[in-house]
C-alpha positions in Angstrom: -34.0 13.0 5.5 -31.8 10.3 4.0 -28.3 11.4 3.7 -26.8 10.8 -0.1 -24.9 7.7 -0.7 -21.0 8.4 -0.9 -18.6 5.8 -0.9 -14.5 5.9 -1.7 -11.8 3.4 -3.0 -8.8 4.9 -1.2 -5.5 2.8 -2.6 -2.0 3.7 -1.3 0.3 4.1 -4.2 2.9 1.9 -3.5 2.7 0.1 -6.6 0.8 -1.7 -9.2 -3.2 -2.1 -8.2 -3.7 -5.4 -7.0 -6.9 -7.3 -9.0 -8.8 -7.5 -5.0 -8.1 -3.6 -5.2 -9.9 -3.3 -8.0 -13.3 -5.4 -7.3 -13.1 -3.6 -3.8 -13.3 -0.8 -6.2 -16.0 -2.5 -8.6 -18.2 -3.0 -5.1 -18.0 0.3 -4.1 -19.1 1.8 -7.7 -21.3 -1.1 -8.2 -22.8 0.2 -4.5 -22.9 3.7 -5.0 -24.6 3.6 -8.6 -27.5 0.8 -7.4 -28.6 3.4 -4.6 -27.7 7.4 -7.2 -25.2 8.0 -5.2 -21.4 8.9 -5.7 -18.1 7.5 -5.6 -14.8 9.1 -5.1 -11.2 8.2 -5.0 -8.9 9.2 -2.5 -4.9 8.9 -2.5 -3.8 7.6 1.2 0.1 8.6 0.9 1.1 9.1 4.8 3.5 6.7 4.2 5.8 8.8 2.1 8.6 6.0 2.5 6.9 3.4 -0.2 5.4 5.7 -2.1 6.1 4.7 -6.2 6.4 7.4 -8.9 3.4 6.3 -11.5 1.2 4.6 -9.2 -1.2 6.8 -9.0 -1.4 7.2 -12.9 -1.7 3.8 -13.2 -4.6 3.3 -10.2 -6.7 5.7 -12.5 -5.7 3.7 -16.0 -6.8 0.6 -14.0 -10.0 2.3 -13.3 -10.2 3.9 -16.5 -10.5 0.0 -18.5 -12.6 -1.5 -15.9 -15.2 0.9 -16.7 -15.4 2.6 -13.4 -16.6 6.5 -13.1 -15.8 8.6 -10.6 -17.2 11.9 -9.4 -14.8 12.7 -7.8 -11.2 12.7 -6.8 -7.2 13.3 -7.2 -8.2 14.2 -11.1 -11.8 15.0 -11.2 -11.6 17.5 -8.5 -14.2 18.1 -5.8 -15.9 20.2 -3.0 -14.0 18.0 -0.5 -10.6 18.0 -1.7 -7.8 17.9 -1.7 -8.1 14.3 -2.5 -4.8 13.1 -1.1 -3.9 13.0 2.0 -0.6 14.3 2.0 -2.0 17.7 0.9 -4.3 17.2 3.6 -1.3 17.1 6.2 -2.2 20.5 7.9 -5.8 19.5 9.2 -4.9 16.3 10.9 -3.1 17.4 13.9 -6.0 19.6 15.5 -8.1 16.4 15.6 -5.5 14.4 17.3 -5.1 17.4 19.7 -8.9 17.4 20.4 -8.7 13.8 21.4 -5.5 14.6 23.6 -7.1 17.4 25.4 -10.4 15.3 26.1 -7.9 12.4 27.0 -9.0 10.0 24.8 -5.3 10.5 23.1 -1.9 10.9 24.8 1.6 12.0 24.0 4.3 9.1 24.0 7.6 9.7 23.9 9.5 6.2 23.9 12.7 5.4 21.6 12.6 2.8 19.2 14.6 1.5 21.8 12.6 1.1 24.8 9.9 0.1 22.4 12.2 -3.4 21.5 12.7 -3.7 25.1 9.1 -3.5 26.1 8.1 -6.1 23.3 11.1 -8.3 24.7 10.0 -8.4 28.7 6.3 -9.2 27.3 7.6 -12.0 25.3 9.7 -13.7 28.2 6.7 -13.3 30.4 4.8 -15.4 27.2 2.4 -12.7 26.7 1.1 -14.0 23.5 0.5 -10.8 21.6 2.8 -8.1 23.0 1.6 -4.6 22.2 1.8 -1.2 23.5 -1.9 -1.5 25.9 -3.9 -0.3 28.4 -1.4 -2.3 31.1 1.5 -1.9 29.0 1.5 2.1 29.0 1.7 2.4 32.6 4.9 1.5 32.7 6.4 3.8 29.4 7.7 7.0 28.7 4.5 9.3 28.3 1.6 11.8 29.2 0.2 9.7 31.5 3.0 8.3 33.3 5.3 11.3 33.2 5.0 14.8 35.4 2.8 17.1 33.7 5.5 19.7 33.7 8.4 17.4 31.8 5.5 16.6 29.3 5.3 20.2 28.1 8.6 20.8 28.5 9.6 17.9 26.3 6.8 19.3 23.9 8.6 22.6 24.0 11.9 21.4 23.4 11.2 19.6 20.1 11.7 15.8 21.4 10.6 13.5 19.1 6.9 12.1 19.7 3.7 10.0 18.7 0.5 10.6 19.8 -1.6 7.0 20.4 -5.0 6.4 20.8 -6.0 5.7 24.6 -8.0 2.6 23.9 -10.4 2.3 27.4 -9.2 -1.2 29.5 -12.8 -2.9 29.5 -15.1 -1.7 27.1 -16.9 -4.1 24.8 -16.8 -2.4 20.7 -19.8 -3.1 18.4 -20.4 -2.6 14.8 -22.7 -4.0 12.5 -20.8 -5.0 9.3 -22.9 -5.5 5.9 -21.6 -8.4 5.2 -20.7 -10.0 9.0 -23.7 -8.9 10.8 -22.5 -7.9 14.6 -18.8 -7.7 15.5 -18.2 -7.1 18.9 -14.7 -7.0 20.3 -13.4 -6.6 23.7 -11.2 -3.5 24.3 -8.5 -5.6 26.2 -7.4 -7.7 22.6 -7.0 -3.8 21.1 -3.7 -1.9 21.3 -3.2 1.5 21.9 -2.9 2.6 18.2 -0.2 5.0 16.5 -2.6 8.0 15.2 0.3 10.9 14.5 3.6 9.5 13.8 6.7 11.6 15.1 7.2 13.2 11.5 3.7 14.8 11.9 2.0 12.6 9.2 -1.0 10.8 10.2 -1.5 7.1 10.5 -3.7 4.8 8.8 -6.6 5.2 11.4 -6.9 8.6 12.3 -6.5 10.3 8.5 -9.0 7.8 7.3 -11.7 8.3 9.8 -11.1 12.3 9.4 -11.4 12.3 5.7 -14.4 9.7 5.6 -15.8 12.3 7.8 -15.1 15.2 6.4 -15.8 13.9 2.7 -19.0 12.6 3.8 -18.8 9.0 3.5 -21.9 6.9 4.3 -20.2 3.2 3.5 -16.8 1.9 3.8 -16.5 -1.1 2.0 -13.5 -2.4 1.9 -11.2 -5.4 2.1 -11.2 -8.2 4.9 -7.4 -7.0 6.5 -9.1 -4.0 7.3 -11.7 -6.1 9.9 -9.6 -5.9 12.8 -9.0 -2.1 12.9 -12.2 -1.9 12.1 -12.9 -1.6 16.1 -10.7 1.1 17.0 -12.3 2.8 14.1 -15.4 2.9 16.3 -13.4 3.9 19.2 -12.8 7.5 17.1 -15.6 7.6 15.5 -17.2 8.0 19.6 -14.4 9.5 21.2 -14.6 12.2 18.0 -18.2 13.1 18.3 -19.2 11.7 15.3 -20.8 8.2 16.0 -24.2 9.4 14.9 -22.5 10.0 11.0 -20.8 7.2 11.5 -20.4 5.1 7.8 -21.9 1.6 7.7 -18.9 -1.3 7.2 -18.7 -4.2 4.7 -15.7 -6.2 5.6 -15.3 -8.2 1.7 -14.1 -11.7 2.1 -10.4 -12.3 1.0 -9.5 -13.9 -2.5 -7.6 -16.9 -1.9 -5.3 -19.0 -3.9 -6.8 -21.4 -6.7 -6.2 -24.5 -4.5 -8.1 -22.4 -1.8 -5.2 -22.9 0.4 -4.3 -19.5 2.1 -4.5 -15.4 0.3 -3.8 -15.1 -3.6 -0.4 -13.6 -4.1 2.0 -12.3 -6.9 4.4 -15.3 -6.4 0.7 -17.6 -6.9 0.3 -16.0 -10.2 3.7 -15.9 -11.7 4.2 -19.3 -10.3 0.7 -20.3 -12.4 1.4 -18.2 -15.2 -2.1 -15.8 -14.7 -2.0 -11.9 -14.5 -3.2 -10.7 -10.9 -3.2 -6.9 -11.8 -5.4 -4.9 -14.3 -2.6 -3.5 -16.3 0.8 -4.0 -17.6 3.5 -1.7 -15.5 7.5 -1.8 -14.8 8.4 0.0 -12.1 10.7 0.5 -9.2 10.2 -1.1 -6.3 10.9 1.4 -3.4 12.3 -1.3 -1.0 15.0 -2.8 -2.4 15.1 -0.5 -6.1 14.6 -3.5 -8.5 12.8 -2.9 -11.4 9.6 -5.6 -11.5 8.1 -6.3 -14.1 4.1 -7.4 -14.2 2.0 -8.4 -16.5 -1.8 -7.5 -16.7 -5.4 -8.5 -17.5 -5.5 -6.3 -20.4 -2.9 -7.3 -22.1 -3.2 -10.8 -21.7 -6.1 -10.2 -23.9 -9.1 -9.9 -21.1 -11.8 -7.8 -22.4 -12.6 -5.5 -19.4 -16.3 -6.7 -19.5 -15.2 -9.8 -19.0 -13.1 -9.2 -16.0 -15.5 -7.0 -14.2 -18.1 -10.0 -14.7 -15.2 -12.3 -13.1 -14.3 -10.0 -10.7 -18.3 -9.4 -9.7 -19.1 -13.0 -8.7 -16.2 -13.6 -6.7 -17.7 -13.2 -3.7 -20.9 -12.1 -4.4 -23.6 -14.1 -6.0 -26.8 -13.0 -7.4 -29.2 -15.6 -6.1 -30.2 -16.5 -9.5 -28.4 -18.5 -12.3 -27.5 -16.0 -14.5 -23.5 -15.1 -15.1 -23.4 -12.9 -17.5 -24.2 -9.3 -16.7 -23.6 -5.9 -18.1 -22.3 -3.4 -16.1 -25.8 -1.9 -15.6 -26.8 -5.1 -14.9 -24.7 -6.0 -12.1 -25.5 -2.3 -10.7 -29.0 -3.0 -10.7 -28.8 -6.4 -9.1 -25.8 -5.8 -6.5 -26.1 -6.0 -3.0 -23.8 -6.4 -0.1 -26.2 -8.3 2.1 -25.6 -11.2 -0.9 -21.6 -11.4 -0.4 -20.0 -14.0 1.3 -18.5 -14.1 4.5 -15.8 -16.9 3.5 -12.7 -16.5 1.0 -13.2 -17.4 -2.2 -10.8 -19.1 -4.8 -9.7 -17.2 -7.7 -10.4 -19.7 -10.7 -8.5 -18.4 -13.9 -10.5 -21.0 -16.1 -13.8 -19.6 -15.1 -12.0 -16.0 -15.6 -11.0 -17.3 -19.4 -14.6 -18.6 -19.9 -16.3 -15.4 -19.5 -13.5 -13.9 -21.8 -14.4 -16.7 -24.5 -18.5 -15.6 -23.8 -17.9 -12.2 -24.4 -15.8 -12.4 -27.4 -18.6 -15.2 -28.8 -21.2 -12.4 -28.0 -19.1 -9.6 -30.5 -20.6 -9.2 -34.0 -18.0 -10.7 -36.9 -17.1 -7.0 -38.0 -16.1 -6.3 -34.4 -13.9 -9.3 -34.6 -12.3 -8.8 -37.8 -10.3 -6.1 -36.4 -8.2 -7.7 -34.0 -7.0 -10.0 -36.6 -7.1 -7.6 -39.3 -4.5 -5.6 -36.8 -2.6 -8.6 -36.3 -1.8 -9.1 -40.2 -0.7 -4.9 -40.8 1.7 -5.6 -37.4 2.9 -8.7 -39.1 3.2 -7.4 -42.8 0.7 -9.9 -44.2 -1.0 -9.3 -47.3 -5.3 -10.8 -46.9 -8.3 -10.4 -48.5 -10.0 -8.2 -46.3 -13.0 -9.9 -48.2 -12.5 -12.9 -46.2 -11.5 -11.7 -43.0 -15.4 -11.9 -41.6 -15.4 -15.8 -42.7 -12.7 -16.4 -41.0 -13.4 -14.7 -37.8 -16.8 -16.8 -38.0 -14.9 -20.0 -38.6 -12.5 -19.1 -35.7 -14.6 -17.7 -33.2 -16.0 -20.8 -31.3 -12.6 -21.6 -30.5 -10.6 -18.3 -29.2 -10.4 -17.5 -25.5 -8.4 -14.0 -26.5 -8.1 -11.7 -29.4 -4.8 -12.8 -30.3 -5.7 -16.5 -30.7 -7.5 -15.1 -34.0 -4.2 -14.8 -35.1 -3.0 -17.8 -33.4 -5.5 -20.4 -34.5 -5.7 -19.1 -38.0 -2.6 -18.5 -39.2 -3.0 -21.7 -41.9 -5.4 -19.3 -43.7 -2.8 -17.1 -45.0 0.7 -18.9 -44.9 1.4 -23.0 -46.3 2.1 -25.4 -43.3 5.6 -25.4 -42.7 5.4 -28.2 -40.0 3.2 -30.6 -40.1 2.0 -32.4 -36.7 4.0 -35.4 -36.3 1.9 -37.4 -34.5 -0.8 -37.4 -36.9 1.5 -38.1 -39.8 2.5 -41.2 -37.9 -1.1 -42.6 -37.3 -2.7 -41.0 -40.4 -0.8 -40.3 -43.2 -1.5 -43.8 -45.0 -1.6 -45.2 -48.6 -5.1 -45.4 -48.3 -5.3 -41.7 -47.2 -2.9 -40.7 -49.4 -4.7 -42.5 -53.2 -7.9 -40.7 -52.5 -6.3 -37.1 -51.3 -4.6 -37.2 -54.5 -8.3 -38.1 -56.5 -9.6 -35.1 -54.8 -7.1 -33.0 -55.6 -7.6 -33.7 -59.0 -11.1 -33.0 -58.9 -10.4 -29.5 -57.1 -8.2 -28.5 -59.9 -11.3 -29.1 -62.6 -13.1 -26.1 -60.1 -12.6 -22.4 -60.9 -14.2 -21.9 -57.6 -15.4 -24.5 -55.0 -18.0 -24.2 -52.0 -17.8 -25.7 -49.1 -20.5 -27.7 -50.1 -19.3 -28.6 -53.2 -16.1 -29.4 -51.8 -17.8 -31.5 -49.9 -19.9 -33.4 -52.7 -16.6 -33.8 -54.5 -15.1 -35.9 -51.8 -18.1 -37.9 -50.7 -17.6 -38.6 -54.6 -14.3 -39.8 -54.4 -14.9 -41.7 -51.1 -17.6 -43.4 -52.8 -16.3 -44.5 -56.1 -13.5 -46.3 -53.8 -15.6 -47.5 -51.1 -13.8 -45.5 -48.3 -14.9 -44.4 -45.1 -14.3 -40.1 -44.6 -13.2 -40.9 -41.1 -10.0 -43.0 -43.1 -8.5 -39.7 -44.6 -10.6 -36.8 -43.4 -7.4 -35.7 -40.4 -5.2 -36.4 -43.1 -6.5 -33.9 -46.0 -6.6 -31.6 -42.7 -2.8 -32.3 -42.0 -2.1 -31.3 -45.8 -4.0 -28.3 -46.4 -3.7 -27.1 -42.2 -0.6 -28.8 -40.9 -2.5 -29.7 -37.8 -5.4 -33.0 -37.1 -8.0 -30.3 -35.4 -9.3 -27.4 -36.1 -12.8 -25.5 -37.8 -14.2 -27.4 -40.9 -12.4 -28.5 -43.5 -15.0 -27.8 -46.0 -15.3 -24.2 -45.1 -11.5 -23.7 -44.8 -11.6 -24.9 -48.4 -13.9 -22.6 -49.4 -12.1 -19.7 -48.2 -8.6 -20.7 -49.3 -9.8 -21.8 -52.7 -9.7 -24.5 -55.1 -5.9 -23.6 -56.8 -4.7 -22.7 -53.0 -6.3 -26.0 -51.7 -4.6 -27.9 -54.1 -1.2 -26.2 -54.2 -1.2 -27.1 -50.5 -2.1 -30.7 -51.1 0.6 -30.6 -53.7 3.3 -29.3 -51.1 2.0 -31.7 -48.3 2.2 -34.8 -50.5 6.1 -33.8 -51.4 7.1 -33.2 -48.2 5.6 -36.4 -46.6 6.1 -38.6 -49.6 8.9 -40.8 -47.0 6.0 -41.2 -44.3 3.6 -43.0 -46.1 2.4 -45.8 -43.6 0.9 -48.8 -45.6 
């Protein structure tokens, strides 16, 4: 019988969810829902030191906007709770004890100390990567090189130990990742790993392979630093009895800067001026106290559709040439086998496109009330009769809600600048005679269409044997202030005939020294 799908996104909170955190997340939902199965989150906090007060809250905002639904976890509760490991503490130590007693584990009681010194004789005899090994342990401080009698009596007396993994000197380790195919690893490159520390809290590796077990996990799929640990995993897995329920791995490929030159970091994305996190958060940091500041996805003004498309296909393709995809979508065509094995560059212009697609894709009524919130928080009076018009005229050329706002603000204000460089190459007699004949023709309309606006200045243009392209970026400059934007004939048509010319009016005051012959 098939054992249920159950995967886990298990973040440490030491801080503000890192955007790789969250499509390892997206994976491991996307995974789980393709095949009915469940998804949990888990809070690893054996590392008491760096833990940051509102990190968890804001791991589950994160979650929250990106769409993602757990069954369970630190807030939807469970049958395998508790769902953080630090509540967990208690259960730990009996399966490290199992593994000493069937000496696959041992006791070590060196001092930070001896430790240093062991590192330094290693480096002088230019051992490449000194660590604490199958050669090395021979000659420290614990069960296996001291008297079995001093062992339990420095067990008795309270002095201050580890327990490490006993890693075997020549074994060959084997797992099949998802993604990789067949990893082997010889035991000789692995060190003898930490798996109780000496303040009783587990490590890393031995609280993660417990709770996977215990909570039933079928898949670990997780991020690309984990690949290397990935074989002492095994190693407990085996040495724990529980190879046969063993999860399957996907190792996911890293996200590397947008040149593609090394991993994508905080100091990339504030040097590039792109959000890396979901969320905005300010917060402590635990290691030196300062309060950082970061800025997030969401309020940039990412639609979380948009960023769970983005974060989808960086890594994983497809194998067709559609982009866009709907959650349920992407959960029906996911599938680890079709994600890469090599890094892949995180491209904020392809991240903005999918945000312009998706707010294209919205219905004008949906629109209107981002703008519509951006006039009440700026005090500006509209006709919410309008406000659909606008958002139609507007929306080909937004990337984010607030450029609704942004691009439009000529719609409900007179230019108080006008773009000098087009004055200088536009604003000429020429331009100037037949504005002023179409404004004079506006003021004879009550009301004017677009297309009537239109007719009125082909009119004009006519009668003096003017080409539009002569004046057109001019009339622009004096109704807009600017030489680009959505057409002119429609903006007319929504400001008016007496507002259209009122502007002209203004425009040709103001720039009556510019005039270029």
């Amino acid at each position: 019988m098939e054992r249920e799908v159950r995967v886990r996104f298990a973040p440490s909170p030491t801080g503000a969810l890192h955007i790789g955190g969250v499509r390892t997340a997206l994976y491991n939902y996307l995974f789980a829902k393709k095949n009915n199965g469940k998804m949990l989150l888990r809070i690893e906090d054996t590392d008491q030191n760096r833990f940051v007060p509102g990190a968890e809250e804001y791991i589950l905002q994160a979650l929250d906007w990106i769409g993602i639904k757990l069954d369970e976890g630190i807030r939807e509760g469970g049958p395998n709770g508790p769902y953080r490991q630090s509540e967990r503490k208690a259960m730990y130590m009996q399966y490290a004890l199992k593994l000493v007693e069937e000496g696959n584990a041992y006791y070590a009681f060196d001092t930070s100390e001896e430790l240093d010194a062991m590192r330094e004789r290693l480096k002088a005899a230019k051992v490449a990567s000194p660590q604490y090994n199958a050669i090395t342990r021979a000659t420290m401080k614990n069960s296996l090189t001291l008297p079995e009698d001093e062992v339990k009596k420095r067990l008795a007396s309270g002095d201050p130990y580890v327990i490490r993994l006993k890693v075997p000197r020549k074994e060959e380790v084997r797992l099949n990742d998802m993604i990789r195919g067949w990893v082997m690893v010889h035991s000789s490159s692995l060190d003898d790993k930490v798996l109780m520390k000496s303040d009783g809290m587990p490590t890393y590796h031995l609280a993660n392979i417990v709770d996977d077990h215990l909570m039933g996990i079928t898949h670990v799929i997780r991020g690309e630093e984990w690949l290397p640990s990935a074989p002492i995993h095994v190693l407990l897995y085996k040495f724990l009895g529980w190879e046969a329920t063993m999860p399957q791995f996907a190792h996911l490929p890293l996200l590397l800067k947008p040149d593609g030159n090394g991993k994508l970091s905080k100091r990339d994305a504030e040097k590039h001026g792109f959000p890396i996190f979901p969320l905005n958060w300010e917060f402590a940091n635990p290691e030196d106290g300062k309060t950082e500041k970061i800025i997030g996805f969401r309020e940039e003004g990412y639609l979380p559709e948009a960023v769970v498309n983005f974060l989808a296909l960086l890594g994983w393709n497809p194998g067709t040439q559609q982009e866009l995809f709907t959650m349920d979508e992407l959960i029906q065509a996911f599938s680890p086998e079709r994600i890469g094995k090599s890094g892949t560059k995180f491209d904020i212009n392809k991240a903005k496109w999918f945000n312009q697609q998706y707010l294209k894709a919205k219905t004008s009524d949906e629109l209107s009330g981002y703008l519509t919130e951006q006039l009440n928080a700026k005090g500006i009076k509209f006709d919410a009769s309008k406000i659909s018009k606008i958002i139609e005229l507007l929306k080909e050329r937004v990337t984010f809600p607030k450029d609704f706002w942004e691009e439009g603000r000529f719609f409900f204000s007179k230019p108080e600048h006008y773009d000098t460089a087009v004055v200088n190459s536009k604003w000429t007699n020429e331009a100037v005679n037949i504005i002023v004949e179409f404004k004079d023709e506006l003021k004879k309309e009550s009301e004017v269409s677009a297309d009537r606006a239109k007719d009125l200045l082909n009119q004009v243009l006519e009668k003096n044997g003017v080409k539009i392209g002569k004046m057109l970026q001019a009339l622009r400059l004096a109704i807009t202030g600017a030489g680009s934007g959505p057409d002119l004939m429609q903006i007319i048509e929504v400001l008016g005939a007496k507002e259209t010319v009122s502007r002209i009016d203004s425009a040709l005051q103001v720039l009556s020294e510019h005039v270029k012959a």
